[in-house]
Structures are given as C-alpha cells and as structure tokens.
C-alpha positions as CSV (number, residue, x, y, z in Angstrom):
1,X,-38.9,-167.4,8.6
2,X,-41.3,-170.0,7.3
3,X,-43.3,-168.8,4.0
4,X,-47.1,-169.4,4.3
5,X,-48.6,-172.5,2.3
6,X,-50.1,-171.9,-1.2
7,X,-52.2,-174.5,-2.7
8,X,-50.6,-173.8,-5.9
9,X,-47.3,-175.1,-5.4
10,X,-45.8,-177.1,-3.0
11,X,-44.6,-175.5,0.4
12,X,-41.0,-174.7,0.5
13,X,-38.9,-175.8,3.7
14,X,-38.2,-173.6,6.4
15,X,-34.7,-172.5,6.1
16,X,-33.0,-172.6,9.2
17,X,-32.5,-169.5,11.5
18,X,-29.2,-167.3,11.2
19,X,-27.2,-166.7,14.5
20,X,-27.5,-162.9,13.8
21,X,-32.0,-163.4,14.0
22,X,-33.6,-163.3,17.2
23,X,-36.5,-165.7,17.7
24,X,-39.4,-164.1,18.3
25,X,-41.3,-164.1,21.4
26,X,-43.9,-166.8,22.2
27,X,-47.1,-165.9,21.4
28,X,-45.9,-162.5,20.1
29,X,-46.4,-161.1,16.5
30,X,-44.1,-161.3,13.6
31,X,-42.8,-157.8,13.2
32,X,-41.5,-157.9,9.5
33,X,-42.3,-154.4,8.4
34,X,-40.2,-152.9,11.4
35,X,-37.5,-155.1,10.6
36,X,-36.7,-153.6,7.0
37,X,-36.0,-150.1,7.7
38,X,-33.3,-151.2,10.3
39,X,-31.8,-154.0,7.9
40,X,-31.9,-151.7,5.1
41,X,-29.4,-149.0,6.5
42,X,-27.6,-152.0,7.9
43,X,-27.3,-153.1,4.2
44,X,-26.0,-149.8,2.8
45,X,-23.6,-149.2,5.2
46,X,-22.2,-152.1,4.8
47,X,-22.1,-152.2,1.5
48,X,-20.2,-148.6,1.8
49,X,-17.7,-150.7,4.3
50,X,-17.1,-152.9,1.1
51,X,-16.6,-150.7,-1.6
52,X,-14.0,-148.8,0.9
53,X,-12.5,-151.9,2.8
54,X,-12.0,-153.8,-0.8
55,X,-8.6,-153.3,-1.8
56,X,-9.5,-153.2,-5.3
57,X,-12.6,-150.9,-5.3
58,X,-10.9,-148.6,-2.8
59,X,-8.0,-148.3,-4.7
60,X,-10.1,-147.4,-8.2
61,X,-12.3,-144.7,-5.7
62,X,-8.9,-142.7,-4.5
63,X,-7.1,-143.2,-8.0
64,X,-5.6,-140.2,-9.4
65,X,-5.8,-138.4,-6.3
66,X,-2.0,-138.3,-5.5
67,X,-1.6,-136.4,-8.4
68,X,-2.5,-133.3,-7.0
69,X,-0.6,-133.5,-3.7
70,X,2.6,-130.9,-3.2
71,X,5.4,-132.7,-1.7
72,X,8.1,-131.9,0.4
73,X,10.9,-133.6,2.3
74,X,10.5,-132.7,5.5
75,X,13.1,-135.7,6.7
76,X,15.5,-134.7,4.6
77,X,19.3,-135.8,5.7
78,X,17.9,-136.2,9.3
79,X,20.0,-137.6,12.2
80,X,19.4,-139.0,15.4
81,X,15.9,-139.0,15.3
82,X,14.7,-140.8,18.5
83,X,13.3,-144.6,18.1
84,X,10.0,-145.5,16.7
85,X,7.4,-145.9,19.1
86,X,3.8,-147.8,18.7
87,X,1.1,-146.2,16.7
88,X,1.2,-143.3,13.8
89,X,2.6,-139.8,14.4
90,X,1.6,-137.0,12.3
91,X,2.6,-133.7,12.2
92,X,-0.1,-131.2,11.5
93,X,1.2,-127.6,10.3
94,X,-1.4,-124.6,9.3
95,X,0.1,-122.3,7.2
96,X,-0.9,-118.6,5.7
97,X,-1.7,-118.9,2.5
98,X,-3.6,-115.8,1.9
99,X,-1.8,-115.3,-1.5
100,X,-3.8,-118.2,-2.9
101,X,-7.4,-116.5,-1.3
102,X,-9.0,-114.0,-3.4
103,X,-9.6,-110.6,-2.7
104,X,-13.2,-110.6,-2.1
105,X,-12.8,-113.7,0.5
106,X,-9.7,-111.4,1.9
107,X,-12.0,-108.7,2.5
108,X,-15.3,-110.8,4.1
109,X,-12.6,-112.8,6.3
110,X,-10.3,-110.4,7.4
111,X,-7.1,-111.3,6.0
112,X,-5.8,-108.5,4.9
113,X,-1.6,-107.9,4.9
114,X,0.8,-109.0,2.9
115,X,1.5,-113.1,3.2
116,X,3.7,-114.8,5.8
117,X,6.2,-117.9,5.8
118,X,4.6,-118.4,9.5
119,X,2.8,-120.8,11.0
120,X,-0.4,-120.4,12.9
121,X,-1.1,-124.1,14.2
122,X,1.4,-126.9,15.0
123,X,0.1,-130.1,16.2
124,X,1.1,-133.3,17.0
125,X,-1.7,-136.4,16.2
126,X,-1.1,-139.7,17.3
127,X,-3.3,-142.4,15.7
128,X,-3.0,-145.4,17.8
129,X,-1.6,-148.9,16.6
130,X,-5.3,-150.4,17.1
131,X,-6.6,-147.4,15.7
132,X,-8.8,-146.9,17.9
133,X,-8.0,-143.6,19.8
134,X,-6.5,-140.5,18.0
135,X,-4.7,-138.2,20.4
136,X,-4.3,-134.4,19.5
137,X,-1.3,-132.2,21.4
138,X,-1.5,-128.5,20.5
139,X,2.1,-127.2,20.6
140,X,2.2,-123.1,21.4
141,X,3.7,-121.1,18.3
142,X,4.9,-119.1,20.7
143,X,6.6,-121.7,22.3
144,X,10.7,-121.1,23.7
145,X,12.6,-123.3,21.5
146,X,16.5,-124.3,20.4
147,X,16.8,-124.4,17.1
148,X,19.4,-126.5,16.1
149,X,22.3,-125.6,13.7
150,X,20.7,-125.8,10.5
151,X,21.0,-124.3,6.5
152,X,18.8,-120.8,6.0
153,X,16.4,-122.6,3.9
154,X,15.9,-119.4,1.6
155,X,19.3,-118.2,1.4
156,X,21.6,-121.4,2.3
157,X,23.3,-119.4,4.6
158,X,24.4,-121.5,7.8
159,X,23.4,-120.7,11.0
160,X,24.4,-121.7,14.6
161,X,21.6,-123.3,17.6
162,X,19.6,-120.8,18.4
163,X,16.8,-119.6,20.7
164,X,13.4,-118.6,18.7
165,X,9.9,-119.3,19.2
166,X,8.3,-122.0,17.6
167,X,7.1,-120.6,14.3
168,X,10.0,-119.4,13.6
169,X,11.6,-122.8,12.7
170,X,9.3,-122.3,9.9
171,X,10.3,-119.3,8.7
172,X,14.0,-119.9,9.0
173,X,13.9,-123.7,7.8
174,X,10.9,-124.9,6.3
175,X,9.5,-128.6,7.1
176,X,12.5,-129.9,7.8
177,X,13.5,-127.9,10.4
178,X,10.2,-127.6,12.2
179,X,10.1,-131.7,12.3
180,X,13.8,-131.5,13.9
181,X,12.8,-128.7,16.1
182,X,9.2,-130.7,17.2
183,X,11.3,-134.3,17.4
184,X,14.2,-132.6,19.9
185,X,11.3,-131.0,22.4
186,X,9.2,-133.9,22.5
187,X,11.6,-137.3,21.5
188,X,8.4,-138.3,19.6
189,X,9.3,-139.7,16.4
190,X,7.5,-138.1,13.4
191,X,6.0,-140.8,10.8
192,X,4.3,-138.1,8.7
193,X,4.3,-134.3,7.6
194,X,1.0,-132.3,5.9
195,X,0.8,-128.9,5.8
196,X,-2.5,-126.8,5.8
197,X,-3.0,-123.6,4.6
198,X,-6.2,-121.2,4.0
199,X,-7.4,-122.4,1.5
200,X,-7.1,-126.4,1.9
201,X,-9.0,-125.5,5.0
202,X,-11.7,-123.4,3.8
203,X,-12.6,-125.9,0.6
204,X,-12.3,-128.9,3.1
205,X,-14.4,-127.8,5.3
206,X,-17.1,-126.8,2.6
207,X,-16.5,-130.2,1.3
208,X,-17.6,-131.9,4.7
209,X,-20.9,-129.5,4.2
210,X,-20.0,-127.3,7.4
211,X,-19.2,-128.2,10.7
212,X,-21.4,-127.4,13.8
213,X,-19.6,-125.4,16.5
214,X,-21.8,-124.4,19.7
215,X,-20.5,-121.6,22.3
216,X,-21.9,-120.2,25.9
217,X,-21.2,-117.0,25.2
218,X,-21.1,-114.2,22.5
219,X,-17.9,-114.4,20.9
220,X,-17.1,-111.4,18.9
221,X,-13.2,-110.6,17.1
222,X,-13.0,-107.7,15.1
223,X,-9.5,-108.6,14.3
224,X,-11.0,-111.6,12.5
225,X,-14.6,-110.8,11.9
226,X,-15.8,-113.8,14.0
227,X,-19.2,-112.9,15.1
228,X,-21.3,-115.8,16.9
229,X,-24.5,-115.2,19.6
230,X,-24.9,-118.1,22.2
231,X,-25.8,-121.5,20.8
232,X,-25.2,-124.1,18.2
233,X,-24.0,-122.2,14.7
234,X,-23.1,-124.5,11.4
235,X,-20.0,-123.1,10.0
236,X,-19.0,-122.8,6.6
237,X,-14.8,-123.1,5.5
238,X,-14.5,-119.3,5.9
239,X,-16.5,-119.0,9.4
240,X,-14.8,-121.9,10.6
241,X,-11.4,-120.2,9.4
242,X,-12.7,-116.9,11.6
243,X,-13.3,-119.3,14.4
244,X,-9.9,-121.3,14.4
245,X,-7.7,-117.8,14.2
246,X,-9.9,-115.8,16.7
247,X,-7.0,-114.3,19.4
248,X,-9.4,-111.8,21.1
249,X,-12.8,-113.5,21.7
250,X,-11.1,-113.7,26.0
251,X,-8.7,-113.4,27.9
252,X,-6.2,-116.2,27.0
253,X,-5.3,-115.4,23.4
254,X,-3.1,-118.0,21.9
255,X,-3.8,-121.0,24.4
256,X,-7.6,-120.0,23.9
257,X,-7.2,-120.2,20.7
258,X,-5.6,-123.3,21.2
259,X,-8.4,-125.1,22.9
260,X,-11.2,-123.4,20.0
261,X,-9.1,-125.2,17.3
262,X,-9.0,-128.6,19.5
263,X,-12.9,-128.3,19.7
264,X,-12.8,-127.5,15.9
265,X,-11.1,-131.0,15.2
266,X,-13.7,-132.9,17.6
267,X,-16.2,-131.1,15.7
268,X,-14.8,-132.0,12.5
269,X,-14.0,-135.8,13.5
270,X,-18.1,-135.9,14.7
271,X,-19.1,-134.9,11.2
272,X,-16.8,-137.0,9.6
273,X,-18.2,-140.2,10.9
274,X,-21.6,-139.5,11.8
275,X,-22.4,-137.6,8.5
276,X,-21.9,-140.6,6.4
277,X,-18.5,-139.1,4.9
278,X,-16.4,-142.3,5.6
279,X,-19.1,-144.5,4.7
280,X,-19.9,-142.9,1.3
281,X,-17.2,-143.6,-1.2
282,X,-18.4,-140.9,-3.1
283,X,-18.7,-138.3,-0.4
284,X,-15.2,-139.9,0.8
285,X,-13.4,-139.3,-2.6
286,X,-14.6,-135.4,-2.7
287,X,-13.5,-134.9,0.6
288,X,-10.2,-136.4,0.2
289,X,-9.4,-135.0,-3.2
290,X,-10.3,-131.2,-1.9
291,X,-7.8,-132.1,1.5
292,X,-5.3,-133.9,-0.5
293,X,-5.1,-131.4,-3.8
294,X,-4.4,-128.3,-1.8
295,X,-2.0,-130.0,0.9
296,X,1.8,-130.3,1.2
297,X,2.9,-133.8,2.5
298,X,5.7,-135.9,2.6
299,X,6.2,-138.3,-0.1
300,X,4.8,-141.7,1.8
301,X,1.3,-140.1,2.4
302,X,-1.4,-140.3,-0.2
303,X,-4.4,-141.6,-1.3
304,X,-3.5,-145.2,0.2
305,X,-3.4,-143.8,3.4
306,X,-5.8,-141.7,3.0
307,X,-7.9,-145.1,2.5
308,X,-6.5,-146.8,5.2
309,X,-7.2,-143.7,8.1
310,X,-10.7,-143.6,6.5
311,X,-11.0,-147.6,7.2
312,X,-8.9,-147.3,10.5
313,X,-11.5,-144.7,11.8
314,X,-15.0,-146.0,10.5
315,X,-15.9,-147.2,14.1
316,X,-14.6,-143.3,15.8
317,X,-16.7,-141.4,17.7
318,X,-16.2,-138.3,19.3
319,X,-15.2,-140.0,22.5
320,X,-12.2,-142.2,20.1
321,X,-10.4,-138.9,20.4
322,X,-8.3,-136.6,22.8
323,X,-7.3,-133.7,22.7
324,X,-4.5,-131.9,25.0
325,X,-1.8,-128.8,25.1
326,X,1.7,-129.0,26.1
327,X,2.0,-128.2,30.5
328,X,3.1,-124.8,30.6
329,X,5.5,-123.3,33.3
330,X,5.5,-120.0,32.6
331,X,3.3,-118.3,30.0
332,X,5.5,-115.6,29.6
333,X,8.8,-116.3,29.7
334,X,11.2,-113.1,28.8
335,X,13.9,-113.9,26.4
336,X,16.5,-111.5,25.1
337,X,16.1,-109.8,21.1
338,X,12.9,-112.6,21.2
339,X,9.8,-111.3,23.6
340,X,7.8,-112.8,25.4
341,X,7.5,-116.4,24.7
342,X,5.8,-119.8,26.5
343,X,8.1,-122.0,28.6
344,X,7.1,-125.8,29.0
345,X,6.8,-127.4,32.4
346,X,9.6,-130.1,31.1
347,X,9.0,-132.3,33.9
348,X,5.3,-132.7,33.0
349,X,5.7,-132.5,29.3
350,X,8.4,-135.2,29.0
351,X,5.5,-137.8,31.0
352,X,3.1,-136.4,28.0
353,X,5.2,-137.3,25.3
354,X,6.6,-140.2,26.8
355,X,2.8,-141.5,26.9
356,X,2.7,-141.0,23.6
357,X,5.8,-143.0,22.5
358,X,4.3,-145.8,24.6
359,X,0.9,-145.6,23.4
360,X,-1.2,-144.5,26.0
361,X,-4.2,-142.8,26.7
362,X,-3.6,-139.3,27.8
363,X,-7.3,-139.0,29.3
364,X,-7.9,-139.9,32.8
365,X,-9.7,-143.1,32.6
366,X,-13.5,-142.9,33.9
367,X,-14.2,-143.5,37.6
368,X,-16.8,-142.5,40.3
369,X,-16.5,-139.2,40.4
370,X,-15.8,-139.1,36.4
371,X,-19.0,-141.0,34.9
372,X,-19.1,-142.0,31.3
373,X,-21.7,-139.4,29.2
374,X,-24.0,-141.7,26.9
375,X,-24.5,-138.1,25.4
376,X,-22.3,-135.2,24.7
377,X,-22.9,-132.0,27.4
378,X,-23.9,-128.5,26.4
379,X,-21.5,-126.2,26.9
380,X,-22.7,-123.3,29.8
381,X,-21.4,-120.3,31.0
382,X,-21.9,-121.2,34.6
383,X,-21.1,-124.9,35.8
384,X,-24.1,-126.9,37.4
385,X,-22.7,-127.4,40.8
386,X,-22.7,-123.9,41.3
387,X,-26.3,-123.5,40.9
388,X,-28.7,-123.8,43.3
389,X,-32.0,-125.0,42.4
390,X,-35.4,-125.3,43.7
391,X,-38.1,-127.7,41.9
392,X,-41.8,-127.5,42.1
393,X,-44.2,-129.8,40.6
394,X,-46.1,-127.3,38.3
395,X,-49.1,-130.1,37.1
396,X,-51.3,-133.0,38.9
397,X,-48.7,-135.4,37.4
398,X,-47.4,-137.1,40.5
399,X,-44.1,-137.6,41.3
400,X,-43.1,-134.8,38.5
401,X,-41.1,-132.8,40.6
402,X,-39.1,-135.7,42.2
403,X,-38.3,-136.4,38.9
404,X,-37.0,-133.4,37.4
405,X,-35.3,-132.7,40.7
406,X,-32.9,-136.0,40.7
407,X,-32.6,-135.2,37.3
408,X,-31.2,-132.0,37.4
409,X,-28.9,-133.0,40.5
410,X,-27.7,-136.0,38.0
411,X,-26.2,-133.4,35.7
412,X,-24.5,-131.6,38.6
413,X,-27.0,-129.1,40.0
414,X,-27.4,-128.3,43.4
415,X,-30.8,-128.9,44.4
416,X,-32.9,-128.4,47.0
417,X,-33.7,-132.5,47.2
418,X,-37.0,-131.4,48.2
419,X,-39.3,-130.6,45.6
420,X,-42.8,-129.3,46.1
421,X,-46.4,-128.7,44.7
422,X,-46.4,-124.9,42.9
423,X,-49.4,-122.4,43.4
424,X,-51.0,-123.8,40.0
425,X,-51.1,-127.6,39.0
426,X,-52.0,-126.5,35.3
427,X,-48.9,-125.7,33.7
428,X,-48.1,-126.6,30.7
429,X,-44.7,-125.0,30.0
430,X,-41.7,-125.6,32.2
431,X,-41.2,-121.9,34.1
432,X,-38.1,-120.8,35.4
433,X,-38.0,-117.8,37.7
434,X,-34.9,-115.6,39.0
435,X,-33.6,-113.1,40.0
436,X,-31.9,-110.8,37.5
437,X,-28.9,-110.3,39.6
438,X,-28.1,-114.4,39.0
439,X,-29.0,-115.0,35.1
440,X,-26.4,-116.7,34.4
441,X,-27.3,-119.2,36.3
442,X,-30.8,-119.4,35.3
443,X,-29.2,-119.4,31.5
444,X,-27.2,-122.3,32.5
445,X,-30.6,-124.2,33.9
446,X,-32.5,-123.1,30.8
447,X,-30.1,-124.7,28.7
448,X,-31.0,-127.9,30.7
449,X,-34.4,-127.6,30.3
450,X,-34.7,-127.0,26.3
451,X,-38.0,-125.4,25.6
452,X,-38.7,-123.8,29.2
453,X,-40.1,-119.9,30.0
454,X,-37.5,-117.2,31.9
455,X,-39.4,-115.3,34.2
456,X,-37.3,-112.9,36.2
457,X,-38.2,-112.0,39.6
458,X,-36.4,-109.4,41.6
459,X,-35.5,-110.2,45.2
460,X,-35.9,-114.0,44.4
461,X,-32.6,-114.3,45.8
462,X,-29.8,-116.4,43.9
463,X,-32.2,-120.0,44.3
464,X,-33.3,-120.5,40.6
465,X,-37.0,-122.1,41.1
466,X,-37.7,-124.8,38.4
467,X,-41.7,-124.8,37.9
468,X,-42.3,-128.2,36.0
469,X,-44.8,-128.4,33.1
470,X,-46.5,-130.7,31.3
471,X,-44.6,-130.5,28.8
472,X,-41.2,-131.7,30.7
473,X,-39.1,-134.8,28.7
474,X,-35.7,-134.9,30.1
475,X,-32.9,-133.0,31.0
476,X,-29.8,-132.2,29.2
477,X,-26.6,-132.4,30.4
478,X,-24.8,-129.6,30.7
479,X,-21.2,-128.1,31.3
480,X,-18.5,-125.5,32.0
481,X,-17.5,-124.1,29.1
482,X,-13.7,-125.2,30.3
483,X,-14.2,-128.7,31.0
484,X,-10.3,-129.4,30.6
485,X,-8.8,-131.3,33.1
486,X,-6.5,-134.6,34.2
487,X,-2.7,-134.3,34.4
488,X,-1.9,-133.1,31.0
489,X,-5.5,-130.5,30.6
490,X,-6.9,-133.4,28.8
491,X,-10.4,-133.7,26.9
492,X,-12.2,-135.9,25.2
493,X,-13.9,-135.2,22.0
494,X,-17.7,-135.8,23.3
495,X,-17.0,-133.6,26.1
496,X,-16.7,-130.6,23.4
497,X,-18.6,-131.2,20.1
498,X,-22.4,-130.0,20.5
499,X,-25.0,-132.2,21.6
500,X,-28.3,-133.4,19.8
C-alpha cells in the first residue's frame, strides 16, 4: 500500500499490488491492524512448512532418529508376493509388551498376566499415491486363516499349511509370517511393516499431549479399568491404551473394539494436524523419536519417511481418512482343535482389497441423501430421525421458532414443521421438556442444543417440545453412535472424531 507523505523526505513510490492482496473496497477503510494477526500465523506456518519441506533442514530435524528403531525382516525370502499396486501399504501390528511396563502402570491399567507373543491389532493402511486419502482396514485377530508352510520361528521346527486364527501367525512365525499370511487373504502387496507395542503407544500418545475421544454412553470395562461418563474426555497414553483394548464396554466384543480403535486413529490423525504437531519441527521431532524409538520396522522405514508422511499429510483432515473392517460372513465360524473364529465374506472382501490395489476410495462418494458435514457430528445414543420434535418460540424474537425448527430438521430430526408461540415470550434459556419414559431422546436433542434446560414432564408423551430462548445460536449436528455404512461398513474420519 502507498506510505503517507512526510515533508522530511521525499515520498517513496507505491509499490505495485501482489496477486495474493485484495483491493480494498471503494470508499471503504484500510483495515491494516486486522490484517496482521491473520498474516502472522500465515507466516509461521509457513515457515514450519519450510523448515520441514527443506530437504536439508528436515533432514538435520529427524537426524539421529533411526538410531533407535528395532528392525526386523518381515520380507524375508518371500515368494510370489502379488504385484505392486498404486499408493503406500503399511502394515500396522500392536503387540503386548507388558514386560517393558512397569509394575505400578500394570497395576493402574490392568495388565496383569504374564506377557504374550500375540497380537491384539492388525491393520492394513493405505496411504494413497497423491497422498491425499489414508485408508484404514481393521483385520479381526480372530480371523479363519491358512497359514502357509512355514519354519517355527522359535524352534525352527517346520511345519505344514495350517488352519489358525489370525494372531496366531504371530505367535507361530513372527513378522514374516503374518505379512505372508495378510498378503495371501488380501493379494495386497505390503510396502511396509511397524510393530506397536504398550509402551510405544502409551509414550506416543503422551507425546501428542492426549487425544480427545467423546462417547454417548457410559462405557465401563472392568477387565480393563476403562471408565468414561457421556461426553468429550482427553485421554492420556494409558487411558487411551484402556480405550483401544476395552472387549466388554457392549455387546460386540472384538469388532466393537474394532471400530473404538478406528475412532482412536481419526482421533489421533485430528490432533496430529490440527494441533500444530506436523507443522512444528520441534513438536514433530519429539513425536517421532518417542514413535520411532520404541517401534519395530522393516529396514526401509525411518526418519526419511517419517519426514516425507509428515509432508505428505500437512494438508489431512479428518475427512482425508477412512476407515473400514473386513465384510464378515459368519462371526462365528466353528473350526475343529481352533474355536470359534470370524469367516470373511470372500466375495465382498476381494472387491475391498481389490479397491485398494487400484487406489480407490472405499467411502461412498457424497450425494443427496449423503450431504458433506462442514463440521464433525456429535455422537448420540439415539439417531435424530427417530425423534420427534415440537418447537415453540419461547421469546418476542420473531421468526425464532421457524428457525430452530428447520434447523433441527436439517440435522435429521423429525419435527413438527409447525412451530408455535410458548405460554411465556420471556425465556431466556432454551427449555426442553419430556417425558421420562423417552430420555434418550431428549438427551439426543440436548446434545443439539448445547447449553439448554431438561425438564421432565410425565405423560408428555414421546413428542420432545423444544422451548427456544434468548439465548439460542445454532444447532449442532448430531449422530448415531454407529454411523458405519456403504458397501464395505465404511467411515470417514470427521464422521467420528468429536466436534468443537
């Protein structure tokens, strides 16, 4: 912009507008003091971008780090593996590791009993080649698997194909047989191996500075001492290792748990690149070198790729990722000396992986009926559309209740469509009456209308009546707690980290 004249010197010339600048509006002030605050954070980030995207600074911020990683050979003498496909494919394996916890966090987090060679987790991540879209499979431990003919890795002792259930590739052949066992189910060629246990989870996690995990509903494990009342809870490493292992919090105990631990991730991605980690070459390095220092990875991940997934995802949101579990055809599928195990739908799960291979979304793709959220929905016990809702205009503001109406049938609810005036026109604070024998659905409408009174009125009948105050602001969308769906049970991660 033009610098005023002094008398004392001579005027300087106007430099000449960047592309970037907006001209201001005719006859309109010039705004500089709102300006800076806006170009300021625009300046720091990107000077974060530069010290991480430069080759040389990012290299001297993550040097020395691959110094601490364990590695293994998980594609060790491996044959026939199936053809390279587009994009990245990790393979994600949480391990026990209580030997390396100590007794007091034992204790507080329920892990007593001696250590396993198990596995509790097995994913499959795909990073896509424009890096823009991470898709997360779950695989069932307990999933029916061939082994193929492989060495004991303990013993060397040889041992013929097999029937087991997933973990057990683990405990009979390490990494190398769980990536055969994962490459013959899914023909999904495996690009990387890393290995989590306890403790790389519990420091990571503290690293990050917590993760925010909301819920519906109590959720209460004895076997793991997971113990969270309804709403939004900040989790430290060893709550969020409670939450991630809880079996017994419902009904569906592994593939619940499944779904928890996918929500974890989106969680985790959210905080990751809205909490400044990726963007802080600092931050960045601590949280790498507390991942990458109690890991186990194959010998062509390190620090450089660390570097490059933190520059590949510096533009994710939550919405950048996916998460899904394997199509099941039976979730108890009797095999002999083995149990009960979980049986793939192999028609289904071959067009899963085979999207995979070819690079492909795995969540439906938005259209009428599935809008596009601009903001993440609150997870509710009861879904929207199967309350029904009655709106009254509690103040002399007009057209209040027409508003709160269509904005509460927006985010699903089944209104009335005909809102009216209440008894008083001098409320301040949004009321909402019903009847005790339906307060699960007011819950759910309460969570839409942050800040509003319960009132329960026996006999209401199961209408929840929506008395709007003065102090009414918006609505906030709301969900299901299972908001799963599409082909493959697909969900993206802003449908399941908590909103603001």
């Amino acid at each position: 912009m033009p610098q005023p004249h002094r008398p004392t010197r001579p005027a300087r010339p106007a430099r000449p507008a960047r592309p970037s600048q907006r001209a201001p509006r005719a006859g309109g002030p010039v705004r500089r003091r709102a300006d800076r605050p806006r170009w300021g954070v625009r300046l720091a980030a990107g000077l974060a971008v530069v010290v991480l995207g430069s080759g040389a600074l990012g290299h001297a911020v993550m040097t020395g780090l691959d110094t601490g990683i364990q590695r293994v050979d998980p594609f060790k003498d491996m044959k026939n593996r199936p053809q390279a496909g587009h994009g990245v494919n990790f393979l994600l394996v949480g391990t026990d590791g209580r030997d390396k916890i100590t007794a007091e966090e034992k204790r507080e987090y329920r892990l007593g009993g001696a250590p396993c060679r198990c596995t509790d987790t097995v994913m499959l991540v795909h990073l896509s080649a424009d890096r823009t879209r991470a898709s997360v499979v779950s695989l069932p431990r307990d999933s029916y698997v061939e082994l193929p003919a492989h060495l004991d890795e303990a013993g060397g002792k040889q041992h013929g194909a097999h029937p087991v259930k997933l973990n057990a590739a683990y405990a009979e052949g390490g990494p190398n047989l769980t990536v055969r066992t994962v490459e013959n189910m899914t023909r999904v060629k495996i690009d990387h191996y890393l290995e989590v246990d306890f403790t790389s989870f519990m420091k990571t996690v503290d690293a990050m500075g917590g993760v925010d995990i909301c819920t519906a509903k109590t959720m209460h494990d004895p076997n793991t001492g997971l113990d969270l009342l309804p709403g939004t809870h900040r989790l430290s490493g060893g709550q969020a290792l409670q939450y991630v292992r809880s079996r017994h919090v419902d009904g569906a105990s592994d593939l619940g748990r499944m779904q928890r631990q996918q929500r974890f991730i989106a969680a985790l991605i959210k905080q990751a690149t809205g909490g400044g980690v990726l963007l802080n070459p600092v931050k960045f390095k601590e949280v790498s070198s507390t991942l990458l220092g109690s890991v186990r990875a194959d010998k062509g991940f390190g620090s450089q790729q660390m570097l490059a997934l933190g520059q590949a995802m510096r533009d994710f949101t939550p919405s950048s990722s996916e998460f899904a579990s394997v199509p099941i055809g039976n979730a108890s599928y009797p095999v002999k000396g083995i149990g009960s195990t979980v049986k793939w739908d192999e028609a289904k799960a071959a067009k899963l992986f085979e999207a995979l291979r070819d690079d492909r979304p795995l969540a439906p793709a938005p259209g009428p009926g599935r809008p596009v959220r601009s903001q993440p929905a609150v997870p509710v016990d009861v879904a929207p559309q199967q309350v029904r809702v009655q709106v009254e205009n509690g103040t002399r503001i007009d057209g209040l209740g027409t508003r709160v109406d269509s904005a509460l049938r927006a985010t699903g609810f089944d209104t009335t469509r005909a809102p009216g005036n209440g008894a008083s026109r001098d409320v301040k604070r949004t009321v909402i009456t019903y009847d005790p024998r339906w307060d699960r659905s007011a819950r759910t409408v309460s969570t839409a209308l942050p800040g509003s009174e319960l009132r329960a009125v026996p006999r209401q009948g199961r209408t929840v009546v929506v008395i709007a105050g003065a102090d009414y602001r918006k609505v906030v969308p709301v969900r299901a707690e299972d908001p799963y769906q599409g082909e493959f049970g697909v969900v993206t991660g802003d449908q399941v980290v908590c909103a603001k």
